[in-house]
C-alpha beads as a LAMMPS data file, in Angstrom:
LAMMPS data file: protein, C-alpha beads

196 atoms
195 bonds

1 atom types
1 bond types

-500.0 500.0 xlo xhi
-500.0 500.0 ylo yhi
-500.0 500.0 zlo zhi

Masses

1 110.0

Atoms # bond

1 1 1 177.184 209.841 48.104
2 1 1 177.759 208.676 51.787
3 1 1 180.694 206.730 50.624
4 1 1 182.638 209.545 48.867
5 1 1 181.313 211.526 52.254
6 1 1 183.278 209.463 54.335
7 1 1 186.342 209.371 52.266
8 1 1 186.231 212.976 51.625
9 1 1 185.935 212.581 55.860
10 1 1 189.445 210.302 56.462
11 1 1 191.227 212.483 54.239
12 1 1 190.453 215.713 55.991
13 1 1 191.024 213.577 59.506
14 1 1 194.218 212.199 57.561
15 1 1 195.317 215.769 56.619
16 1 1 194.652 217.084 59.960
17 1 1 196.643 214.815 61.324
18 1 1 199.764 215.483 59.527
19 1 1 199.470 218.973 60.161
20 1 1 199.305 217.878 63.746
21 1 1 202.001 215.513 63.550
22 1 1 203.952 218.312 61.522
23 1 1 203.303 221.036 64.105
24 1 1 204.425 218.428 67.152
25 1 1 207.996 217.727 65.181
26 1 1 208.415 221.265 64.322
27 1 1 207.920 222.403 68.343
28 1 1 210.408 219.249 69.348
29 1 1 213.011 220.684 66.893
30 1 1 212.394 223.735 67.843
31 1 1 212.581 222.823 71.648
32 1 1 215.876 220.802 71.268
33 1 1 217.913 223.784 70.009
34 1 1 216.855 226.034 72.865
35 1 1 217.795 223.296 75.079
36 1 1 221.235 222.663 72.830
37 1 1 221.773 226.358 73.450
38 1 1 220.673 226.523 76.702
39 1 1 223.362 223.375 77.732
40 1 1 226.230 225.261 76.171
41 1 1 225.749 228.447 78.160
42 1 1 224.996 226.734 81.208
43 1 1 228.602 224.482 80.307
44 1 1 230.314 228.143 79.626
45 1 1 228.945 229.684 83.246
46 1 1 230.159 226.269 85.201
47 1 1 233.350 226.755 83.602
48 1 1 233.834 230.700 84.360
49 1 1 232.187 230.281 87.873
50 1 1 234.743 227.121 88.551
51 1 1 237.550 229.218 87.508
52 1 1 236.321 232.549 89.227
53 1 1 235.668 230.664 92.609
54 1 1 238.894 228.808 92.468
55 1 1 241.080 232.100 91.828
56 1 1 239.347 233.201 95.259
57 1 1 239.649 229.889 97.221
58 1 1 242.917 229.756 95.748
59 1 1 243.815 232.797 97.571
60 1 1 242.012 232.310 100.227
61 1 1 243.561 229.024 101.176
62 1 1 247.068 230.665 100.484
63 1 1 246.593 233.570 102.935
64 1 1 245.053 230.948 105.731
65 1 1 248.146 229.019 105.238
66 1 1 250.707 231.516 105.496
67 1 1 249.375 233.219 108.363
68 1 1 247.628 229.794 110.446
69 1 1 250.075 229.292 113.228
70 1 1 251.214 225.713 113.151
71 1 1 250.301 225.079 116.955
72 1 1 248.417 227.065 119.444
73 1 1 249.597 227.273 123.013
74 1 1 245.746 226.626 124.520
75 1 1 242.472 225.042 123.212
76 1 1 240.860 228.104 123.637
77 1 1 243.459 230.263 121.676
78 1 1 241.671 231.405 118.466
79 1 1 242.987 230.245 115.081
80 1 1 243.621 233.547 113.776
81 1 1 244.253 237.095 115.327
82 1 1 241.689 240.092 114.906
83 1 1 244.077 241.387 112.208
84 1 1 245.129 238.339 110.405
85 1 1 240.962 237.764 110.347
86 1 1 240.583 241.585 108.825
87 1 1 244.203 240.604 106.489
88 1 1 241.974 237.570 105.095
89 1 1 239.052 239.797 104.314
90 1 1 241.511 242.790 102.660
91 1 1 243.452 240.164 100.485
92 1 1 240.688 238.701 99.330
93 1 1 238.661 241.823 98.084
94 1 1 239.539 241.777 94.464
95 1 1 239.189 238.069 93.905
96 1 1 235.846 238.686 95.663
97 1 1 234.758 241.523 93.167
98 1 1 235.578 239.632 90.184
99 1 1 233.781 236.806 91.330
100 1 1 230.604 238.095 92.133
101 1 1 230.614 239.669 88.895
102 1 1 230.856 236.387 87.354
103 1 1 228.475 235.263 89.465
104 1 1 225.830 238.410 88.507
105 1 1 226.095 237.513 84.661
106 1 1 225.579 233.614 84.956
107 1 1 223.434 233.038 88.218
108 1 1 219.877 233.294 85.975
109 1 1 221.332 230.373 83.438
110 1 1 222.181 227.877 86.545
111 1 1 219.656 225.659 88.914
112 1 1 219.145 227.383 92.210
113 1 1 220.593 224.313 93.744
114 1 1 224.089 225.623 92.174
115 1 1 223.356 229.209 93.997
116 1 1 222.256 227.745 97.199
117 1 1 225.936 226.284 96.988
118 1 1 227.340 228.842 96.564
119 1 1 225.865 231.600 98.759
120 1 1 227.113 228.679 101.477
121 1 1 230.981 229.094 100.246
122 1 1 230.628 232.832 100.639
123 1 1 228.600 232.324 104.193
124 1 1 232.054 229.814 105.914
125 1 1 234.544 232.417 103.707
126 1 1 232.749 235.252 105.836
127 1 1 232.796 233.338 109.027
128 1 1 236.329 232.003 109.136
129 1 1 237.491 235.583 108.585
130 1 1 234.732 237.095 111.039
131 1 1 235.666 239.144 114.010
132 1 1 235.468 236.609 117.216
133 1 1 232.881 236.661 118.750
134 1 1 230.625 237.368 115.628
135 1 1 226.624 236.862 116.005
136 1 1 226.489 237.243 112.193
137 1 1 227.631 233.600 111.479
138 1 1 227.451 230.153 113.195
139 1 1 229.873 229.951 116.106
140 1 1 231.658 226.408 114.497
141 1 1 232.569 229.036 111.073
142 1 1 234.504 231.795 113.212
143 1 1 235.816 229.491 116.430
144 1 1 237.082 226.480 113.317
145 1 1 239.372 224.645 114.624
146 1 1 241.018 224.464 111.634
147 1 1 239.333 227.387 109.044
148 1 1 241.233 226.054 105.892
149 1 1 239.940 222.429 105.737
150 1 1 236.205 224.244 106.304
151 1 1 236.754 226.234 103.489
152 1 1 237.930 223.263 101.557
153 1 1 234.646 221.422 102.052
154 1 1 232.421 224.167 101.395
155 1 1 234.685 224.385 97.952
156 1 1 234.187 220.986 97.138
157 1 1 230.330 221.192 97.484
158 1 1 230.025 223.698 95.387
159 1 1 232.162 222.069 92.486
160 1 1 230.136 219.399 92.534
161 1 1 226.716 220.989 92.673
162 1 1 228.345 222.866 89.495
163 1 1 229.290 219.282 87.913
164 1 1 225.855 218.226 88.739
165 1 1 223.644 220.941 86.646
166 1 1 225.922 220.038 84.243
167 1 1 224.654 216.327 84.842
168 1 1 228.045 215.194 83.318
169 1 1 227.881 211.889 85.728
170 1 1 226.777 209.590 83.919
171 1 1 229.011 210.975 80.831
172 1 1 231.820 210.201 83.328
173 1 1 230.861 207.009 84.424
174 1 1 230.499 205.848 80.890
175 1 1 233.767 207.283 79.960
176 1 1 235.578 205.015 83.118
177 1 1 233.418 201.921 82.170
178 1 1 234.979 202.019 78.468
179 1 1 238.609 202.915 79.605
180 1 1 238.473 200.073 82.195
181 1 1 236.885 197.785 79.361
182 1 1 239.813 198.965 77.549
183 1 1 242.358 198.511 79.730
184 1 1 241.500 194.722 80.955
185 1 1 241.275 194.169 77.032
186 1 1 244.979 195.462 76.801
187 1 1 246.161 194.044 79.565
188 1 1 244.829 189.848 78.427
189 1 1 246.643 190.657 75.451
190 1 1 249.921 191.411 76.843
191 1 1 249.452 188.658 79.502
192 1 1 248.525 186.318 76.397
193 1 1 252.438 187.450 74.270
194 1 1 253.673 187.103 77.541
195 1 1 252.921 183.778 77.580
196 1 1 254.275 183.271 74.175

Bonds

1 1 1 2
2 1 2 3
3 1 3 4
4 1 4 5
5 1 5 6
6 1 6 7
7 1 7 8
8 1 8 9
9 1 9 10
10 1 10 11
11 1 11 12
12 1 12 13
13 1 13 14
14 1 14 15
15 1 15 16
16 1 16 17
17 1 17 18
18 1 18 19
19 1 19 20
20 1 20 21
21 1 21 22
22 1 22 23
23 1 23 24
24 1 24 25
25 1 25 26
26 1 26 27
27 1 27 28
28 1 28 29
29 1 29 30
30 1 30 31
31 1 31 32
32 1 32 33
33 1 33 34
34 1 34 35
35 1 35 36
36 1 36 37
37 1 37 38
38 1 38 39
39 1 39 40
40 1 40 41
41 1 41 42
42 1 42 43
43 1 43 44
44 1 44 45
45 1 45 46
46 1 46 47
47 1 47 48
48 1 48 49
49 1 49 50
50 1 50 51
51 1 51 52
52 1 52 53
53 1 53 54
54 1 54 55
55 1 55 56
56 1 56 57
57 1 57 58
58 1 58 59
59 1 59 60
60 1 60 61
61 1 61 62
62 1 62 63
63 1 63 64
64 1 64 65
65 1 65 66
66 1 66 67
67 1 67 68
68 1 68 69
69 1 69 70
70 1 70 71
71 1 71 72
72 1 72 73
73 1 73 74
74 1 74 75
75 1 75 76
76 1 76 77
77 1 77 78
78 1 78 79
79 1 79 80
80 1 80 81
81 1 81 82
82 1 82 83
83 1 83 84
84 1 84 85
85 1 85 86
86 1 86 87
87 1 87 88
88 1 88 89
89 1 89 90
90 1 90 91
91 1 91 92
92 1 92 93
93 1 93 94
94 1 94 95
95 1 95 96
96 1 96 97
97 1 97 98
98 1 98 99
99 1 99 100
100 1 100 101
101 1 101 102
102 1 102 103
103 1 103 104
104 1 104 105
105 1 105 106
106 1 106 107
107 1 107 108
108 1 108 109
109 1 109 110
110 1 110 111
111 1 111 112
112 1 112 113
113 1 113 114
114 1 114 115
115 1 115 116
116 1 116 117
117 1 117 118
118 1 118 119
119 1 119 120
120 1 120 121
121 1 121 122
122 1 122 123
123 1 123 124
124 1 124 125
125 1 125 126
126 1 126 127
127 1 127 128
128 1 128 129
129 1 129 130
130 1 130 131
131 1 131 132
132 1 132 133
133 1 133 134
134 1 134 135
135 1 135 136
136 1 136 137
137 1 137 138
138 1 138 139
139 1 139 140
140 1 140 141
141 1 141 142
142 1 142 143
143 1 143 144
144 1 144 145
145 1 145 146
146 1 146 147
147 1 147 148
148 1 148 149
149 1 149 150
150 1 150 151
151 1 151 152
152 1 152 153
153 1 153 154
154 1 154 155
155 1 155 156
156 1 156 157
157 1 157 158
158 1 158 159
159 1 159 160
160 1 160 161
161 1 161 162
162 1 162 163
163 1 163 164
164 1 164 165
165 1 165 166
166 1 166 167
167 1 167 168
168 1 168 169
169 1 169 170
170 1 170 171
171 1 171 172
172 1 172 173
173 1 173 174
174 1 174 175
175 1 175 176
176 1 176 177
177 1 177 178
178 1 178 179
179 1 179 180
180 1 180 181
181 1 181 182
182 1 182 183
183 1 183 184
184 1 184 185
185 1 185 186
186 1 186 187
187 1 187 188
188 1 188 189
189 1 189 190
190 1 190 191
191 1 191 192
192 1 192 193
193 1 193 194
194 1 194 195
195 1 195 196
């Protein structure tokens, strides 16, 4: 009887087992389409947030350069006029609206990384278009020596903190390392019927 006890033993271990083993691959699957789901909205906010915050830096950088006088007579003469700073903040009101509200419907999907990022755009698009003399923002946002390269780095920053939670790097590098592959491939064969 001991020896049918044990047997009768494994095969309850044995079943237990594979309903363990079938509960573990069941969660995975389970797991991998909330992530697969989770991936694609987080790839559909990166896109609308890219294209909502370059409509405003768009703007932005097209009102700076129309109104940025190409020299100033002193060192100390500020970039912009009082008005032209008040201009930047009027013409940019609707692109800001729109954006934000882009921003309120995906900002729970992304990293906080992505938001840090971005609340720093808004932060040197406030101070380059700050009254002078502002205590609201660092002195080197509303005295910029040149307000539209600023902006353009605080852009770029956030682009790629989007391209990062994306984590689309690696992706890219392994897309260039087969193109190159390609292309020194092509180009020995048309130095070889050169040759010939």
């Amino acid at each position: 009887m001991s020896f049918f006890a044990n047997i009768s033993a494994l095969l309850g271990l044995g079943g237990l087992a594979v309903a363990a083993l079938s509960l573990w691959l069941s969660y995975r699957l389970r797991s991998s389409r909330f992530q697969e789901v989770l991936y694609g909205r987080r790839v559909e906010a990166a896109i609308e947030l890219a294209q909502g915050l370059g409509a405003l830096h768009t703007s932005a950088q097209a009102y700076i350069h129309q109104n940025l006088p190409q020299q100033r007579t002193t060192k100390k003469e500020p970039w912009f006029s009082e008005a032209e700073r008040m201009g930047l903040r009027n013409h940019l009101l609707e692109e800001d609206v729109r954006f934000f509200q882009v921003w309120q419907k995906w900002s729970v999907i992304l990293p906080d990384v992505v938001g840090q990022k971005i609340k720093a755009y808004v932060m040197t698009l406030n101070g380059i278009s700050a009254p002078q003399g502002s205590k609201l923002y660092p002195m080197e946002l509303v005295n910029a020596s040149d307000p539209g390269m600023v902006l353009g780095d605080a852009y770029l920053e956030t682009l790629q903190s989007l391209r990062s939670s994306l984590a689309i790097a690696p992706l890219e590098k392994g897309i260039a390392a087969l193109l190159k592959s390609g292309t020194d491939e092509d180009d020995r064969a048309v130095a070889k019927a050169g040759k010939s």
